[in-house]
C-alpha positions as CSV (number, residue, x, y, z in Angstrom):
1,X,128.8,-51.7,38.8
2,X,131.6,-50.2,40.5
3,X,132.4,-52.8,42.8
4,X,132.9,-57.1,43.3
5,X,130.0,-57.3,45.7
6,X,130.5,-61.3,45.2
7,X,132.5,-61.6,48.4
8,X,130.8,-59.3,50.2
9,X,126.9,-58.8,49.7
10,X,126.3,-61.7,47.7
11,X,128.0,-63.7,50.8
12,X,126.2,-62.1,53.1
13,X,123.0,-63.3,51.4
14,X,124.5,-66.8,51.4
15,X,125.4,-66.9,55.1
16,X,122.5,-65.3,56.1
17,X,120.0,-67.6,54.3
18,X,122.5,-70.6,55.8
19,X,122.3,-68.5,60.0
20,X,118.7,-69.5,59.4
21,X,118.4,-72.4,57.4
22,X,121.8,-74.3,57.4
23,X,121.4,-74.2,53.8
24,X,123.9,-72.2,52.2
25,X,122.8,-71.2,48.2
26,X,126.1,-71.4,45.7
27,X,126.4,-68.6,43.3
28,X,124.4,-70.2,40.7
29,X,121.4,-69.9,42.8
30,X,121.8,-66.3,43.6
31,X,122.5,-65.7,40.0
32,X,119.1,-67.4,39.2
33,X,117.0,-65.7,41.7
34,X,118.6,-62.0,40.6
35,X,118.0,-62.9,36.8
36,X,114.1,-62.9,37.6
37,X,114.6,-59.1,37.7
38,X,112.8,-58.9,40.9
39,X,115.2,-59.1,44.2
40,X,117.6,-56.4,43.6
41,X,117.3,-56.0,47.4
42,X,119.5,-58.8,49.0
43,X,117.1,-58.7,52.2
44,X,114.2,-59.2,50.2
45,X,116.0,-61.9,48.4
46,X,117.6,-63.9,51.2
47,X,114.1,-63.8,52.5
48,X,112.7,-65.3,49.2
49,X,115.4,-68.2,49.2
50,X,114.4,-69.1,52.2
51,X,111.2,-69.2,51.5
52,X,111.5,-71.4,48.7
53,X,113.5,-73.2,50.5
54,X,110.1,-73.9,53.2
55,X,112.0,-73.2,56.0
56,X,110.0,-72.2,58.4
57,X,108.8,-70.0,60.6
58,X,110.4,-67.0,58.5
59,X,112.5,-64.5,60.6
60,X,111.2,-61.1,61.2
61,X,112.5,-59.1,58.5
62,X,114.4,-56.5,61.1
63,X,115.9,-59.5,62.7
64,X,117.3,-61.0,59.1
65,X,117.8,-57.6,58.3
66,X,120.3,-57.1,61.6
67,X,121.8,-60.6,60.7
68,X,122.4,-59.7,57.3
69,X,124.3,-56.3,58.1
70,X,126.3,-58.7,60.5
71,X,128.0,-60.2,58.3
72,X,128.1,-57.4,55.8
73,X,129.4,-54.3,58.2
74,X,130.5,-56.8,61.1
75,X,129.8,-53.3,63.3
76,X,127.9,-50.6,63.4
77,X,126.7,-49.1,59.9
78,X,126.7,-46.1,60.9
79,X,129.8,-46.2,62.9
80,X,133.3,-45.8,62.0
81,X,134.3,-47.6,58.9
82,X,137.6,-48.3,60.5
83,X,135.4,-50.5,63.2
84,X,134.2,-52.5,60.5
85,X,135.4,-55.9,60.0
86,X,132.7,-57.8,57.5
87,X,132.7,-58.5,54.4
88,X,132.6,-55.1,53.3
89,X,136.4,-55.2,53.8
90,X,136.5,-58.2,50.5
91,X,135.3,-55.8,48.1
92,X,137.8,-55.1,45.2
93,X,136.8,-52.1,43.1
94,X,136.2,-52.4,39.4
95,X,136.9,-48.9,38.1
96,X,139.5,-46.2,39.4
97,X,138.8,-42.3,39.8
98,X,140.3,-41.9,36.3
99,X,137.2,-43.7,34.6
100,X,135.1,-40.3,36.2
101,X,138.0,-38.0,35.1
102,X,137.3,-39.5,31.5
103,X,133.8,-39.5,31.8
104,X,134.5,-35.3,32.8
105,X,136.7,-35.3,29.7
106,X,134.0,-36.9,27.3
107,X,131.3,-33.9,28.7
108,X,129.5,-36.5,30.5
109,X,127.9,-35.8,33.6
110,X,127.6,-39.0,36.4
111,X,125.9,-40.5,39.5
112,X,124.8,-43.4,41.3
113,X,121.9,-45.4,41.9
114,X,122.8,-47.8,44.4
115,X,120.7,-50.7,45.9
116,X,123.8,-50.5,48.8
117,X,122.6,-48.9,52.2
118,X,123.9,-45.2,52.1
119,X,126.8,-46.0,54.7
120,X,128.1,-48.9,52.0
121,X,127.6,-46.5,49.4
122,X,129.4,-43.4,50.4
123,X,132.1,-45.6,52.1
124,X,133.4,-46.8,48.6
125,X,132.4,-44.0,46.4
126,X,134.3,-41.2,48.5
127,X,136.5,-42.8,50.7
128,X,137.7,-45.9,48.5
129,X,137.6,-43.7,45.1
130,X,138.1,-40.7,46.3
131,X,135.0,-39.2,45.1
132,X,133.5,-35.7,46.6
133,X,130.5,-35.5,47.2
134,X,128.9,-37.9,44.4
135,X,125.4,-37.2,43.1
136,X,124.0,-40.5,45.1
137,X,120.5,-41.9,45.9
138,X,120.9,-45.3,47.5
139,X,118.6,-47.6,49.5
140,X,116.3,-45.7,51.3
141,X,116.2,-42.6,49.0
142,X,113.7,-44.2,46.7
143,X,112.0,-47.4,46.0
144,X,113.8,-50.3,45.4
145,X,114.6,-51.5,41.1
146,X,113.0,-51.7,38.8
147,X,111.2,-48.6,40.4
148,X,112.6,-46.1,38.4
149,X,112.0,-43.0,40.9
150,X,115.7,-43.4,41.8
151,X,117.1,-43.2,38.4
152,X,114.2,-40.4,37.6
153,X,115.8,-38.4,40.7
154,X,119.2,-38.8,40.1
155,X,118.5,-37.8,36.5
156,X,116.7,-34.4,36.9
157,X,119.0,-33.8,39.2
158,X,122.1,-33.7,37.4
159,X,120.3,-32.4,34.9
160,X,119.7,-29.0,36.9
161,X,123.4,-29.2,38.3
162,X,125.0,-29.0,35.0
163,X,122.0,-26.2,33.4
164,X,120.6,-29.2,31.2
165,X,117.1,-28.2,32.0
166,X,114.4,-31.2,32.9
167,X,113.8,-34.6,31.8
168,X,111.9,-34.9,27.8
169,X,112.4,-34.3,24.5
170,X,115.0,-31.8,24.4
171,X,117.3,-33.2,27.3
172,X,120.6,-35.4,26.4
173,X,120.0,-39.0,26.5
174,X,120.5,-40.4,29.9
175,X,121.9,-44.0,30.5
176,X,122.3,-46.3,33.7
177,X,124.8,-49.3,33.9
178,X,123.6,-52.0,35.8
179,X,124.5,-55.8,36.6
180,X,121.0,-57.1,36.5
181,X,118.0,-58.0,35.4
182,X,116.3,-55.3,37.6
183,X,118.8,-52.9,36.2
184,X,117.5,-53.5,32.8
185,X,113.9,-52.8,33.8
186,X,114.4,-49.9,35.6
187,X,115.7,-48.3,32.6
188,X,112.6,-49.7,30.2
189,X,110.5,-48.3,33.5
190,X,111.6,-45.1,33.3
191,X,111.0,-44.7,29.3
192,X,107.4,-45.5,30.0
193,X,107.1,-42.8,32.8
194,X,108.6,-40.4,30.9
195,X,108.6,-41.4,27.3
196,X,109.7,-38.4,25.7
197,X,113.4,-38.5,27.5
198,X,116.0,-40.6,25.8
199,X,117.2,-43.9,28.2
200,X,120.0,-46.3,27.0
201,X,120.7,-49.3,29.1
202,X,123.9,-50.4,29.4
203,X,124.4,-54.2,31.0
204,X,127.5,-56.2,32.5
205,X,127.9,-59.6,34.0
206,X,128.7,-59.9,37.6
207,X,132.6,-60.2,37.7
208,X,132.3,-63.4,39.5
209,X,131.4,-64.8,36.2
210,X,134.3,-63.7,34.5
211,X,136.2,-66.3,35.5
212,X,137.6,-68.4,32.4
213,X,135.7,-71.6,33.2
214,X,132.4,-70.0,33.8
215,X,132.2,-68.7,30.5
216,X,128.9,-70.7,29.6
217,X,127.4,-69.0,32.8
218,X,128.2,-65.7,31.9
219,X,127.1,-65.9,28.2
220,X,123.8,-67.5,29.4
221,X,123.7,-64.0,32.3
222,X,124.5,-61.8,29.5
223,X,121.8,-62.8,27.2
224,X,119.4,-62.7,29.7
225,X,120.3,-59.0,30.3
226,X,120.0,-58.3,26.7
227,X,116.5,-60.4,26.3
228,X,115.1,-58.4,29.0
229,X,116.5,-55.0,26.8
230,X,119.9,-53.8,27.3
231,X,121.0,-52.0,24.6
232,X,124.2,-53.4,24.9
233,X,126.5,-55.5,27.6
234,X,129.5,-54.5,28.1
235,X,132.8,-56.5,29.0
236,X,133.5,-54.9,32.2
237,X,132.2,-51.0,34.0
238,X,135.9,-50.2,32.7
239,X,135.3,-50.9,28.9
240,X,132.1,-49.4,29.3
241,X,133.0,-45.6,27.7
242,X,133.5,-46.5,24.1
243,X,130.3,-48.1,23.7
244,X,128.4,-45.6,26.0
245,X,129.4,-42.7,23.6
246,X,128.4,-44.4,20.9
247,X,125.1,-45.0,22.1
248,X,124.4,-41.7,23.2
249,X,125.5,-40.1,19.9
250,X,123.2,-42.6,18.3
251,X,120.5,-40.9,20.1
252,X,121.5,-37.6,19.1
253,X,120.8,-38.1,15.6
């Protein structure tokens, strides 16, 4: 969790489900939907709310899907980012290039898995952070999460960047931060598919829910993530090194 998607993709979802439906969901509602662990993808779950909404008929999913990138881009994806003016443009970054500096420092190698379309993705992670040439698989790479292919390919291959050799018993632990449900799962996916390789999951609320009067929301958000098997949830993707080394030389010994 790099980014505050909450005034950007998260309102997309809510003014696309409210284009169709003159419904618009509060946060709340997207919060609930994206604790079932199952609608990491915002098309999918703009779709399902309006579903359980009953409007009907449905929109073709490439028509939602144009609507939705709309309000997100407001221009051409794979355009310009200068042309852009959506809500892509409301999204204040979470971590600086020094937290990957320190992650070099600590010896630990990093990448992405992103739900984001790869023209969101690369847009913040080398233009915004100043990034070159992250290790990246986004939307479209791999299945959606709780899949784990994505977090499967990302991991072999930084393993084989860095001389670490493949995925099992002898590789370092590998762990993904993630700010859902479906984050969680991915990680407990990918110990099942490959069971000899160590996986820590690491968990954080969506900032939106740091606000001081929503502290019974996030409390309730964060023990969801750890009831569905986080091994720990972090404050905020800044704070998250400390506790990430000491999980992964926990599983060293």
């Amino acid at each position: 969790m790099i980014r505050d998607v909450g005034g950007s993709y998260r309102r997309a979802l809510a003014e696309t489900v409210h284009h169709y439906s003159g419904w618009r969901p509060d946060p709340p509602t997207i919060d609930s939907l994206k604790s079932e662990g199952h609608w990491n993808n915002d098309w999918e779950a703009s779709l399902e709310l309006l579903r359980r909404r009953a409007f009907a008929p449905l929109p073709a999913f490439d028509a939602l899907v144009e609507v939705f990138s709309g309000f997100y881009f407001g221009g051409d994806p794979a355009g310009d980012p200068a042309c852009w003016s959506g809500f892509i443009g409301d999204e204040p970054l979470l971590v600086s290039r020094s937290f990957f500096a320190e992650l070099d420092a600590a010896g630990i190698a990093w990448g992405f898995v992103s739900g984001a379309e790869p023209p969101s993705a690369r847009f913040v992670l080398e233009q915004r952070l100043g990034l070159q040439a992250p290790p990246l698989i986004a939307m479209g790479d791999a299945p959606d999460k709780p899949d784990p292919t994505g977090l499967l390919t990302l991991a072999a291959r930084v393993l084989s960047s860095c001389g670490g050799g493949e995925l099992g018993a002898q590789a370092p632990p590998i762990a993904y931060l993630g700010d859902t449900v479906a984050d969680v799962q991915t990680v407990l996916n990918a110990r099942t598919q490959v069971p000899q390789q160590r996986f820590v999951s690491l968990a954080v609320a969506p900032p939106h829910l740091h606000e001081a009067q929503l502290e019974q929301q996030r409390t309730r958000y964060e023990s969801a993530l750890s009831q569905a098997g986080a091994d720990a949830v972090v404050p905020q993707t800044a704070e998250a090194l400390e506790p990430l080394l000491e999980l992964l030389q926990a599983q060293w010994h």
